[in-house]
C-alpha positions in Angstrom: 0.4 -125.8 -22.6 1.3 -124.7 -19.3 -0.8 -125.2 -15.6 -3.0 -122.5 -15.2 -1.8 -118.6 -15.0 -3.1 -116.2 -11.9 -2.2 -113.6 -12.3 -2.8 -111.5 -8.7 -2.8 -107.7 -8.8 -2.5 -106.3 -5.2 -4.6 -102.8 -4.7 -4.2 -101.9 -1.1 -4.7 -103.0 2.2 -2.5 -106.3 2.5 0.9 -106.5 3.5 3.9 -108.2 2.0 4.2 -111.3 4.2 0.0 -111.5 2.9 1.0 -111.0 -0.3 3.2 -114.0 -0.4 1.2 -117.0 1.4 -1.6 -115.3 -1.7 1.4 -116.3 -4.3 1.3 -119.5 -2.8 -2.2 -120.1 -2.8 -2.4 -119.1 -6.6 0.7 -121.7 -7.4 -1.7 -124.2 -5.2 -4.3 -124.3 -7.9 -1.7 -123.6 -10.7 -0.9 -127.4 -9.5 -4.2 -128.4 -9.4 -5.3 -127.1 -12.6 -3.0 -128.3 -15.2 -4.2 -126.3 -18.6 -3.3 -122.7 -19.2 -6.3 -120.6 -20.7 -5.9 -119.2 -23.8 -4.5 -115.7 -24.7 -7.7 -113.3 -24.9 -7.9 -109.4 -25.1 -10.1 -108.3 -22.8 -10.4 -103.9 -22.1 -7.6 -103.5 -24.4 -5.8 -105.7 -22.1 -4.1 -109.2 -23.2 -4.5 -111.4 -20.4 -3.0 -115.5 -20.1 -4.6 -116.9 -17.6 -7.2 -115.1 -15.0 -6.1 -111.8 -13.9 -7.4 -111.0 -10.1 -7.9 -107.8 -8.2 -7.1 -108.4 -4.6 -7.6 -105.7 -1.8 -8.5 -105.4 1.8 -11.3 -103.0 3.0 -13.5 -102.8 6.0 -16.9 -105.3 5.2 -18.3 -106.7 8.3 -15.4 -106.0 11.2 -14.0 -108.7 12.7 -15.8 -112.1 13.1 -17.8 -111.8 10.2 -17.8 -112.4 6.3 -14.0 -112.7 5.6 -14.1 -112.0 1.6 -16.1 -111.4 -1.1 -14.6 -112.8 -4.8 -15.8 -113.8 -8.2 -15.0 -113.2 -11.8 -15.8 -110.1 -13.8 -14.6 -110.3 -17.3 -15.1 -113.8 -19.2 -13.7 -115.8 -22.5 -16.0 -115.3 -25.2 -15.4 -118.8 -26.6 -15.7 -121.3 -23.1 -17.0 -118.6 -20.9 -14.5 -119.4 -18.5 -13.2 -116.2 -16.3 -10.1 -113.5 -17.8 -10.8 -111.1 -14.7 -11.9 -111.6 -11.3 -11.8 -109.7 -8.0 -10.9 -111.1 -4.2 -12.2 -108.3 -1.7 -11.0 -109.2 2.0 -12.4 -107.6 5.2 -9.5 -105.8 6.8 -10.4 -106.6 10.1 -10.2 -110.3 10.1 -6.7 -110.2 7.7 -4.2 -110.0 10.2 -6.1 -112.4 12.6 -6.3 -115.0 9.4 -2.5 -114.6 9.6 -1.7 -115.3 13.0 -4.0 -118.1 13.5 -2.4 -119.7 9.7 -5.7 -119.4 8.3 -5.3 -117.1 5.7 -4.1 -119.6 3.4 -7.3 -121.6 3.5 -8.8 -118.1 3.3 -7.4 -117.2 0.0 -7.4 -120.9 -1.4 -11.8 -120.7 -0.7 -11.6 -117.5 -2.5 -9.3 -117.8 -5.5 -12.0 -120.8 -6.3 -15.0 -118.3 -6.8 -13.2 -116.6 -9.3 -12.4 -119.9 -11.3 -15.9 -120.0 -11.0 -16.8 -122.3 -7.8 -20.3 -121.4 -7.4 -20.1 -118.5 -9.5 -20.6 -120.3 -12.9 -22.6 -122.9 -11.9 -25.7 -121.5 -13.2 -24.3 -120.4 -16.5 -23.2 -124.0 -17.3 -26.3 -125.5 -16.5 -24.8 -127.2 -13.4 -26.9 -126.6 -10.2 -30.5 -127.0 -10.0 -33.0 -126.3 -7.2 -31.7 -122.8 -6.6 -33.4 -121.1 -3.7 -35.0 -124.0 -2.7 -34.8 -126.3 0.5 -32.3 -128.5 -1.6 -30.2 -127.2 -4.0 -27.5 -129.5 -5.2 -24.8 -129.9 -7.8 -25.4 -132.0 -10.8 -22.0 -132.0 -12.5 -21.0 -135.8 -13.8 -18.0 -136.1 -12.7 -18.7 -134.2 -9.0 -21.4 -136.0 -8.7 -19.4 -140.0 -9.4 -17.2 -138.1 -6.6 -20.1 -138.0 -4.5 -21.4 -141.8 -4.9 -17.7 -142.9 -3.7 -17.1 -140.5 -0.7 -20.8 -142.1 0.3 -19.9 -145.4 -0.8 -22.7 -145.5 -3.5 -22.6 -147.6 -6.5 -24.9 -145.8 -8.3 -24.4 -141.5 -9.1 -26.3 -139.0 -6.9 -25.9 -135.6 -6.9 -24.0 -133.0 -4.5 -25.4 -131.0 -2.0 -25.5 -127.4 -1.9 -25.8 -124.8 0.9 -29.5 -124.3 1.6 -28.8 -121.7 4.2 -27.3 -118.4 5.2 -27.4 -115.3 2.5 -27.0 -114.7 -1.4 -23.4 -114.8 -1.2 -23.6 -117.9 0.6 -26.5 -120.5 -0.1 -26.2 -121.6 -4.0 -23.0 -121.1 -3.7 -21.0 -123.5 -1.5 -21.0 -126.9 -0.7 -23.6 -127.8 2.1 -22.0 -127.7 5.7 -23.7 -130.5 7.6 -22.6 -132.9 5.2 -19.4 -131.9 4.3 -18.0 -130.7 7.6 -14.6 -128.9 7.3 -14.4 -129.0 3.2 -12.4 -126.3 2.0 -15.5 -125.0 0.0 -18.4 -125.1 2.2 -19.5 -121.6 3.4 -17.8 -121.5 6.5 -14.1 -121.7 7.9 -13.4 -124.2 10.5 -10.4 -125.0 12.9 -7.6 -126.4 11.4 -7.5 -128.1 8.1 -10.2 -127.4 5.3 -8.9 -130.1 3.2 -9.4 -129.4 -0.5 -11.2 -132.5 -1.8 -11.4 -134.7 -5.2 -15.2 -133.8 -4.8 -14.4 -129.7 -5.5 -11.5 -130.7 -8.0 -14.0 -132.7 -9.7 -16.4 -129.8 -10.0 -13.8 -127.8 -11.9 -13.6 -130.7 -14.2 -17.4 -130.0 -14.9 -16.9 -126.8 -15.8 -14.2 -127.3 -18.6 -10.9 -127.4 -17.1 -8.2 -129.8 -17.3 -7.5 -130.9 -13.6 -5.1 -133.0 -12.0 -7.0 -135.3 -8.9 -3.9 -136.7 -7.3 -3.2 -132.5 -6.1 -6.3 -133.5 -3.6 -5.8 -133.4 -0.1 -6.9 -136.5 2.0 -10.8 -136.4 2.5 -13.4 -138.4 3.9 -17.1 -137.3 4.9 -16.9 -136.1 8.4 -19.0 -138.6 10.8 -21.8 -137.0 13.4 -19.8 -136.7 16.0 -16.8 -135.1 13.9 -19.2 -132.4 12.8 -20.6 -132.1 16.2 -17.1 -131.1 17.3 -16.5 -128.9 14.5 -19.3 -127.1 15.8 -22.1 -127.9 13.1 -25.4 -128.9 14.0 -28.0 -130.4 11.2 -31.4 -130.1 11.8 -33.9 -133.0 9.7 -30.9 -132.6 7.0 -32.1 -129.2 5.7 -30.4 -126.9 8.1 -26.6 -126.2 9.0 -24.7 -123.2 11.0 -21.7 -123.3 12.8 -21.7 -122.3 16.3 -18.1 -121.9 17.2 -17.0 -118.7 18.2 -14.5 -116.2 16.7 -12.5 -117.0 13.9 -14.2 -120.4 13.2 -18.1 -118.6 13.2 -16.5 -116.6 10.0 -17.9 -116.9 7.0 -17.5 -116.7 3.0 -19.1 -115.2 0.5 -19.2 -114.9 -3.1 -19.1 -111.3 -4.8 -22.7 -110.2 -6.0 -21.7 -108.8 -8.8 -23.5 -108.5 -11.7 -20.9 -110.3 -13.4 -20.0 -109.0 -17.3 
């Protein structure tokens, strides 16, 4: 069986230069996820793969949420997505461009349909929602944990305990994880995809490939200082950088089908 299918429908609102660094994104996690999902017939539709519905619109205007995404239509077998939906805020796409962060953009965003955060409480894989320490409880994400912390024994991984309902729950947590490509927020530079998120897709059913991970290693106090990210007693993170890196994601609230 092939690497996994994404299939991206485009319905307004991005251009064709866009529209191609998204075709590369989705070929990112093809490479990443190595197992095709099976043929299913969903709304008279027969879909290989996930199917997403990607659009611009206004949200938030500009320095705000960038994009809203999740899945919509699941497998009735794995529960695993067939349809999902990336909504970007039209006032932050073309910035995303020119500063070459839409990439990361799209990359943060194609994971929420997979199901990043969005499936976590379906498959029984986050506990401690809503409260002051939410965290991720995934075997292998959480063996992925113990070595970027240099534990011997398995902890789990810590979730977002801040910022909205399309935010907190759903994200790794940004004090700890600094510029992680799926914490809530998009910082300067690289947001390195790590074995860590990889991992987490592992939990929830998929057939990964690890060595697709970009280099990672937990950001030190100082390196998050720079990045703009305070902690406060370990239960509070925001970034204060202005601009593009003050952006922030957010998954889709959906009621999800």
């Amino acid at each position: 069986m092939s690497s996994l299918t994404l299939n991206i429908r485009f319905n307004g609102g991005i251009t064709p230069s866009q529209e191609l660094i998204f075709q590369e994104s989705a070929q990112r996690w093809s490479q990443i996820i190595t197992e095709d999902l099976p043929l299913v017939k969903i709304d008279n539709e027969q879909i290989k793969g996930i199917v997403i519905d990607a659009s611009a619109h206004p949200i938030d205007g500009k320095s705000g949420i960038l994009g809203q995404a999740g899945p919509t239509r699941f497998r009735p077998d794995s529960g695993l997505p067939a349809k999902g939906i990336m909504r970007f805020d039209s006032a932050d796409l073309d910035q995303l461009e020119d500063n070459n962060q839409l990439s990361n953009t799209i990359m943060h965003e194609i994971a929420h349909v997979i199901g990043f955060g969005t499936l976590w409480q379906k498959k029984g894989l986050i506990r401690g929602i809503g409260s002051a320490n939410p965290s991720f409880t995934g075997v292998k994400a959480c063996a992925e944990m113990a070595t970027l912390l240099g534990f011997q024994a398995s902890v789990t991984v810590p979730v977002a305990n801040t910022g909205g309902r399309g935010t907190r729950d759903g994200h790794w947590r940004e004090h700890l994880l600094g510029h992680e490509l799926m914490t809530g927020f998009l910082n300067e530079g690289n947001n390195p995809i790590s074995r860590l998120t990889i991992a987490s897709f592992d939990d929830l059913g998929y057939k990964v490939d690890y060595s697709q991970a970009d280099d990672y290693n937990l950001p030190s106090h100082q390196e998050l200082a720079m990045m703009g990210i305070f902690a406060d007693n370990g239960s509070k993170s925001h970034c204060a950088m202005c601009g593009i890196h003050s952006k922030k994601y957010e998954r889709d609230e959906l009621n999800y089908a």
